[in-house]
C-alpha positions in Angstrom: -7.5 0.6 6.3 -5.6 -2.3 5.0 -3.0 -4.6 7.2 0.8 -3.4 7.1 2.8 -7.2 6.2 6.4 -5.7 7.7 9.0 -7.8 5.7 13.0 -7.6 6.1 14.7 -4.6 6.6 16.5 -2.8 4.0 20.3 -4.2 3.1 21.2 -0.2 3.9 19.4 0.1 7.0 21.4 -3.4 8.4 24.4 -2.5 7.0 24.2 1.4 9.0 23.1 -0.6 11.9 26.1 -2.4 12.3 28.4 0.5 12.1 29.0 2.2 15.2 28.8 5.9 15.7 32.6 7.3 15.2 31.8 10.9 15.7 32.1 10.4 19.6 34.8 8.9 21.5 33.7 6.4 22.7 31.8 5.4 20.0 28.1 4.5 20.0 25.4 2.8 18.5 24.0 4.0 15.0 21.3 6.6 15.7 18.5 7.3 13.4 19.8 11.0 11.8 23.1 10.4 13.4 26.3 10.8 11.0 25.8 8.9 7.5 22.1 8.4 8.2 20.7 10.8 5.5 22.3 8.7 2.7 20.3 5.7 4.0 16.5 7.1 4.5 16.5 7.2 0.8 16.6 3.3 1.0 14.0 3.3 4.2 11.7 5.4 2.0 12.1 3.0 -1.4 11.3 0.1 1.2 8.4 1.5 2.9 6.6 2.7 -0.1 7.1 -0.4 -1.4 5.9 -2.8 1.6 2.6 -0.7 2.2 2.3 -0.7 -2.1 2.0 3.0 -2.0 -0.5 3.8 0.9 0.1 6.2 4.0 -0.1 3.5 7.6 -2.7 5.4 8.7 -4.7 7.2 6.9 -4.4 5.3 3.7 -4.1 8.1 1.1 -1.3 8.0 -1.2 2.2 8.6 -0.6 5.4 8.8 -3.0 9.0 7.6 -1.7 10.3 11.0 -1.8 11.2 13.4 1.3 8.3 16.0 0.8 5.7 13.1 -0.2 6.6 10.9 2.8 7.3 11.1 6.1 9.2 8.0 7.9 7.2 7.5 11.2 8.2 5.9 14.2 4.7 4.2 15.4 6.8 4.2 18.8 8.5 7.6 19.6 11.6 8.3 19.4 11.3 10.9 22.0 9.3 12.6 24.8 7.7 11.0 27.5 6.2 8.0 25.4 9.5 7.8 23.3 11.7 4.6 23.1 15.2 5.9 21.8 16.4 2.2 21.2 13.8 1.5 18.3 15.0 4.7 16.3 16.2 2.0 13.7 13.8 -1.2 14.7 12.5 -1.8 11.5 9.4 -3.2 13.1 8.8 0.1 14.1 8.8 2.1 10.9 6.1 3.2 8.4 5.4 5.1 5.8 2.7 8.2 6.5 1.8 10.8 4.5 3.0 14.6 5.2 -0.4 14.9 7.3 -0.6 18.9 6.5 -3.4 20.4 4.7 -3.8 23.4 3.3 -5.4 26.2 6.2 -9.0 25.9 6.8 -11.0 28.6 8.8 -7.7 30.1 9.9 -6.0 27.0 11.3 -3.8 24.3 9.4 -5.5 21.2 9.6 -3.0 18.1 10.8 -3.2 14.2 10.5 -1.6 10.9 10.6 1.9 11.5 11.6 2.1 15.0 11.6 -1.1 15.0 14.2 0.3 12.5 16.4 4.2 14.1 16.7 5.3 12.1 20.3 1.9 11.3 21.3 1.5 7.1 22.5 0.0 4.8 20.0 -1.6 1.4 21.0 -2.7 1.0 17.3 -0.6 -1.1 15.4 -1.0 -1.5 11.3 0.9 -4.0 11.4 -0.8 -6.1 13.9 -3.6 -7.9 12.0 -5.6 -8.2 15.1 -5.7 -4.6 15.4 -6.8 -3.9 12.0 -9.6 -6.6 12.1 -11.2 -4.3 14.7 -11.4 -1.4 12.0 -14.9 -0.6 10.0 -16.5 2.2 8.9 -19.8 4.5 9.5 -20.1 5.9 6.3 -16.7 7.5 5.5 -16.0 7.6 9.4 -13.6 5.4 10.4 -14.3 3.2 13.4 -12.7 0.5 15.5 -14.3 -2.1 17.9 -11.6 -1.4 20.5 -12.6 1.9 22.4 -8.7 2.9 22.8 -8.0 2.6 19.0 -11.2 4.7 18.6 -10.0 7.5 20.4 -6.4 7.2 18.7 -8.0 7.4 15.1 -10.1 10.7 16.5 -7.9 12.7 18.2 -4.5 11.2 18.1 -4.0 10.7 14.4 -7.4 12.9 13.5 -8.4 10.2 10.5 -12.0 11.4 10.8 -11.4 14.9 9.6 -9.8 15.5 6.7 -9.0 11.9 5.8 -13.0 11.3 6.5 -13.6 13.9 3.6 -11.0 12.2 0.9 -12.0 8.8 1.8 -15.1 9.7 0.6 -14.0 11.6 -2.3 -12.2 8.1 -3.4 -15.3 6.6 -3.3 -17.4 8.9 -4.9 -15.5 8.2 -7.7 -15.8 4.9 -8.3 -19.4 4.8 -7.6 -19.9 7.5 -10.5 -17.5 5.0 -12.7 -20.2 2.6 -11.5 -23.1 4.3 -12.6 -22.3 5.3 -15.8 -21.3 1.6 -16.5 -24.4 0.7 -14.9 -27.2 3.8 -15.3 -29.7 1.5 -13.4 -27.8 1.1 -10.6 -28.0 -2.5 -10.9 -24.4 -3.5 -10.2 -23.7 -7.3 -11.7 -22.3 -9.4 -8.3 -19.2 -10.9 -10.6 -18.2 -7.4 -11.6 -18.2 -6.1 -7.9 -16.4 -9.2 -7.2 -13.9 -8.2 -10.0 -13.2 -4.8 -8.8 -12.7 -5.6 -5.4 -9.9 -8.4 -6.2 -8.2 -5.4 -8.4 -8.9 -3.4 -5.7 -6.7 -5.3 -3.1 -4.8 -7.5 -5.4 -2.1 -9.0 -4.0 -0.1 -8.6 -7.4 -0.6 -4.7 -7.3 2.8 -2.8 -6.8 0.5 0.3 -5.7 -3.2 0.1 -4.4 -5.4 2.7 -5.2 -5.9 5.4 -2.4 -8.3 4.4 0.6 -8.3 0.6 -1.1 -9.4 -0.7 2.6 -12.4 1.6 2.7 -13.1 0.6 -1.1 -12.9 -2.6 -0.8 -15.0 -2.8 2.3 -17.9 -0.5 0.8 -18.0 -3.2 -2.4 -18.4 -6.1 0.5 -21.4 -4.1 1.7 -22.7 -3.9 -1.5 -22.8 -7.5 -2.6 -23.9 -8.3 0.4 -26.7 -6.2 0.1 -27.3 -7.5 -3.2 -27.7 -11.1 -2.1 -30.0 -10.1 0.9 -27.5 -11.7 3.6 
């Protein structure tokens, strides 16, 4: 999982924020899908895809600024019993996830991320970098230090089911790249270093998908390498 840097806000998001609801008499706030919103998530979407470089919040897979390869998620509810109404537009409060719908397995359609969570609370923040130095990983499972975030990433956002199985997918790959580089399995320590930087490079517009988990198997790796 890699850290969420929230930057400014959109120009369209501020400028719909300052423009009152004219629909009703009296008028009110600017609501998130209230009159002249839909011309504006366009903009939201351009801005969240860029600030998270192409990665779903949660899960980490890959997500594209358009309306059926990105959902805008409200990491605080908008509504139901854990729902804040008054941060529909708090751009501290929006991310990027990923559709979360897989195709049906054994008779049931398997939801994560956003599409798992719905109104549900969430402590876990992927923008807090405190919270995302608690993350690891067991294997492809994806663990946290904090029992509460734990239990969010298993059954709240369900990022050890199918998430657990691409993660590992993602890094199947670039182990076989790996090999056939390197048939003797000896991987060079500068090269590892190498593809870790390119893996989380700050300079990268996108990051490859599960980059967090990547990254952290290659600082395994070299540390296994060097016996510490």
């Amino acid at each position: 999982m890699i850290h969420v840097r929230k930057g400014p806000p959109p120009p369209a998001l501020v400028s719909f924020q300052k423009t009152p609801d004219t629909s009703v008499d009296p008028p009110r706030r600017a609501r998130y899908d209230g009159p002249g919103f839909e011309g504006v998530k366009p903009h939201v979407r351009d801005a969240l895809h860029a600030e998270q470089r192409g990665l779903c919040c949660y899960c980490n897979g890959a997500i594209q600024p358009t309306a059926a390869a990105m959902k805008i998620e409200h990491r605080v509810p908008q509504h139901g019993e854990h729902g804040d109404p008054t941060r529909d537009l708090d751009w501290t409060n929006l991310f990027g996830a990923c559709p979360g719908r897989m195709a049906p397995r054994v008779g049931r359609e398997v939801l994560h991320c956003d599409a798992s969570k719905g109104d549900a609370a969430l402590g876990f923040d992927p923008s807090n970098a405190s919270h995302v130095a608690t993350v690891g990983y067991q294997g492809a499972r994806l663990t946290s230090s904090r029992a509460e975030f734990q239990r969010e990433f298993d059954e709240v956002l369900r990022l050890n089911d199918v998430p657990r199985e691409a993660r590992q997918r993602a890094l199947d790959s670039v182990q076989a790249e790996l090999a056939r580089r390197y048939p003797d399995k000896r991987f060079p320590t500068d090269k590892l270093r190498r593809l870790r930087e390119q893996t989380l490079s700050p300079a990268a517009m996108n990051l490859r998908p599960y980059a967090g988990f990547i990254a952290w198997w290659i600082d395994k790796r070299i540390r296994q390498q060097s016996g510490s």
